[in-house]
C-alpha positions as a printed Julia matrix, in Angstrom:
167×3 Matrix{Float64}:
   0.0    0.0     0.0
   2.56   2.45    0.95
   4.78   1.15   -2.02
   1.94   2.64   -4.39
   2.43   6.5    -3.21
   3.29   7.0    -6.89
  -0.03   6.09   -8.14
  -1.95   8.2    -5.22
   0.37  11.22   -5.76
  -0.57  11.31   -9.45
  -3.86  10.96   -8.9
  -4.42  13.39   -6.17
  -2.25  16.13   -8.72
  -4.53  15.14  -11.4
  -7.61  15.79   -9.12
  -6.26  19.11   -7.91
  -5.58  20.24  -11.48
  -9.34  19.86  -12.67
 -10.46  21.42   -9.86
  -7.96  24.35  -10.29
  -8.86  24.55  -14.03
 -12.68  24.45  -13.08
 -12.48  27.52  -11.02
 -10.56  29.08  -14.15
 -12.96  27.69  -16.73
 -16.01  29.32  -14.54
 -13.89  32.72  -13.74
 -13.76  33.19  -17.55
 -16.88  31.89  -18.78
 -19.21  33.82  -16.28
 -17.47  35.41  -13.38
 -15.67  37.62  -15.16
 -18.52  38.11  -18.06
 -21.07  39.64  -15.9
 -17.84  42.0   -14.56
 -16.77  43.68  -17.5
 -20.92  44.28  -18.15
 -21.43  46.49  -15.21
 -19.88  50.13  -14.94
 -16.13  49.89  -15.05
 -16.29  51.46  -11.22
 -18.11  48.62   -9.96
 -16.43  45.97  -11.57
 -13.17  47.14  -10.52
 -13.79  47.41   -7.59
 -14.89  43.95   -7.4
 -12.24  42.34   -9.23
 -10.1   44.35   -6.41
 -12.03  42.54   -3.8
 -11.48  39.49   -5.64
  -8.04  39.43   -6.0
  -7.15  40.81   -2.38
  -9.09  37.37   -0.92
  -7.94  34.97   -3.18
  -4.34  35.45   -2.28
  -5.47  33.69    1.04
  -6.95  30.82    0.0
  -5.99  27.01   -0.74
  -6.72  27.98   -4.71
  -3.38  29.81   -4.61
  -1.78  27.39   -2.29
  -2.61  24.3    -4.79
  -1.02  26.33   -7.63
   1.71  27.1    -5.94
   2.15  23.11   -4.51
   1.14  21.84   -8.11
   3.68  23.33   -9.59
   6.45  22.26   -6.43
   4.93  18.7    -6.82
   4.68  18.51  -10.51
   8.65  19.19  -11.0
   9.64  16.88   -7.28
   7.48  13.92   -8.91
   9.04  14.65  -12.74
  12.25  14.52  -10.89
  11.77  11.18   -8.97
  10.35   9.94  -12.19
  13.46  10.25  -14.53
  15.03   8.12  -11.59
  12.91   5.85  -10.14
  10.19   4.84  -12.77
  10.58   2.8   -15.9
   8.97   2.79  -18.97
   6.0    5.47  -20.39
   5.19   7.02  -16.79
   8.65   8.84  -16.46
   8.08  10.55  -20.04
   4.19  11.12  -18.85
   5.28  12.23  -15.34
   7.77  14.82  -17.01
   4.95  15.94  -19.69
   2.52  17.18  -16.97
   5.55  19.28  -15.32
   6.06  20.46  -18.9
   2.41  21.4   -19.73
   1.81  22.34  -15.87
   4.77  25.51  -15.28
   4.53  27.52  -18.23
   0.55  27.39  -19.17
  -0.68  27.91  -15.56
   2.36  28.43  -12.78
   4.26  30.98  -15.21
   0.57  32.32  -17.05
   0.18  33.23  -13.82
   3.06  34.78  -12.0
   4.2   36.81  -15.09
   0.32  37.19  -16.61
  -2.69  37.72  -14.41
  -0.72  38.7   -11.42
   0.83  42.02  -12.82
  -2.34  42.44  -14.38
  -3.69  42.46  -11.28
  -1.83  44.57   -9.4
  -1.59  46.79  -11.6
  -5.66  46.79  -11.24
  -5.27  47.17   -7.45
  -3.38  50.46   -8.03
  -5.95  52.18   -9.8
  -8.67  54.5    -8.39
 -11.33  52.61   -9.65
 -13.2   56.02  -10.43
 -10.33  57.77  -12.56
 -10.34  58.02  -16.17
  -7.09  55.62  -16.74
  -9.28  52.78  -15.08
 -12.12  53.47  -16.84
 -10.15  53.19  -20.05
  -7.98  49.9   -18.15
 -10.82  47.79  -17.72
 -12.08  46.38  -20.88
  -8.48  45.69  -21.73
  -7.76  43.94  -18.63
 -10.97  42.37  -19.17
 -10.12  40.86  -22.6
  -6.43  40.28  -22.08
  -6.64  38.61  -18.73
  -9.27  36.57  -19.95
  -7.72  35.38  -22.58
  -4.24  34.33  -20.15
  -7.35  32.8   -18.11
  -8.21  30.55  -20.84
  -4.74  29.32  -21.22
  -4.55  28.76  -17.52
  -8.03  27.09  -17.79
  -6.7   24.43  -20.66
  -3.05  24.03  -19.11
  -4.82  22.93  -15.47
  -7.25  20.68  -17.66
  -4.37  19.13  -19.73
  -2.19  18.39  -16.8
  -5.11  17.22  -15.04
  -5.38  14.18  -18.04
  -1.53  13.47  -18.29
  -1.84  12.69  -14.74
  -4.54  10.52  -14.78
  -2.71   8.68  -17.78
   0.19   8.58  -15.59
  -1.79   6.74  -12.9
  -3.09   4.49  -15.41
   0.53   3.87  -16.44
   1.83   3.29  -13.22
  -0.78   0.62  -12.37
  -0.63  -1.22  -15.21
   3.19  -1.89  -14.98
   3.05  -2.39  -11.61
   5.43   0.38  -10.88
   5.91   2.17   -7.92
């Protein structure tokens, strides 16, 4: 049981990544729809609210430990597991970092900050939010489809793992 860590570790990342990409999926399908339709005041302001709770929250935590898990277990993959699982272990890492961990640290977040320094009743964030609306959508969606993807190459990895036996 303990000897099969491998196969719960993938499958608990792969878990974690739909649910991170679920929460992405709805943020730009609705969340952030109805936002940019109300007065640019009042949806900054909320977006402001938004962004100054999330920080707290296990949704940044399992980013941040998805990506610290995803490169530890691509690691201990290209040394301890044979055949298609080390490739598929190192693929998730791969699709993980750049289309969700770096989409977000060098995307959304300055994009968000820069949001938080705003009055949210000058002109410049009147002008600011439909763009920030559009653009960080848009880095949303690829943060949406990265947490999917990795979410699938770990459940293939599990697959993999059990049916070689390796763990």
């Amino acid at each position: 049981m303990l000897q099969d860590w491998p196969i719960y570790l993938a499958l608990f990342l792969a878990l974690w990544s739909a649910v991170i990409g679920g929460v992405f999926s709805a943020f730009s399908e609705f969340i952030m729809a109805a936002l940019l339709r109300t007065h640019s005041d009042g949806g900054i302001e909320a977006m402001q609210q938004i962004n100054r709770t999330v920080i707290k929250t296990q949704f940044v935590a399992g980013i941040l430990a998805i990506a610290g898990l995803s490169i530890a277990f691509a690691v201990y993959g290209q040394y301890a597991i044979e055949g298609t699982a080390k490739g598929t272990l190192l693929v998730a890492a791969i699709v993980y970092i750049p289309s969700v961990f770096l989409m977000t640290i060098v995307g959304n977040v300055p994009m968000n900050n820069r949001l938080e320094s705003l009055d949210r009743t000058s002109e410049e964030a009147r002008v600011y939010w439909p763009v920030y609306g559009r653009v960080w959508t848009r880095l949303n969606h690829v943060r949406s489809l990265g947490s999917v993807a990795t979410s699938v190459i770990y459940l293939v990895a599990a697959v993999q793992l059990i049916s070689t036996g390796q763990t």
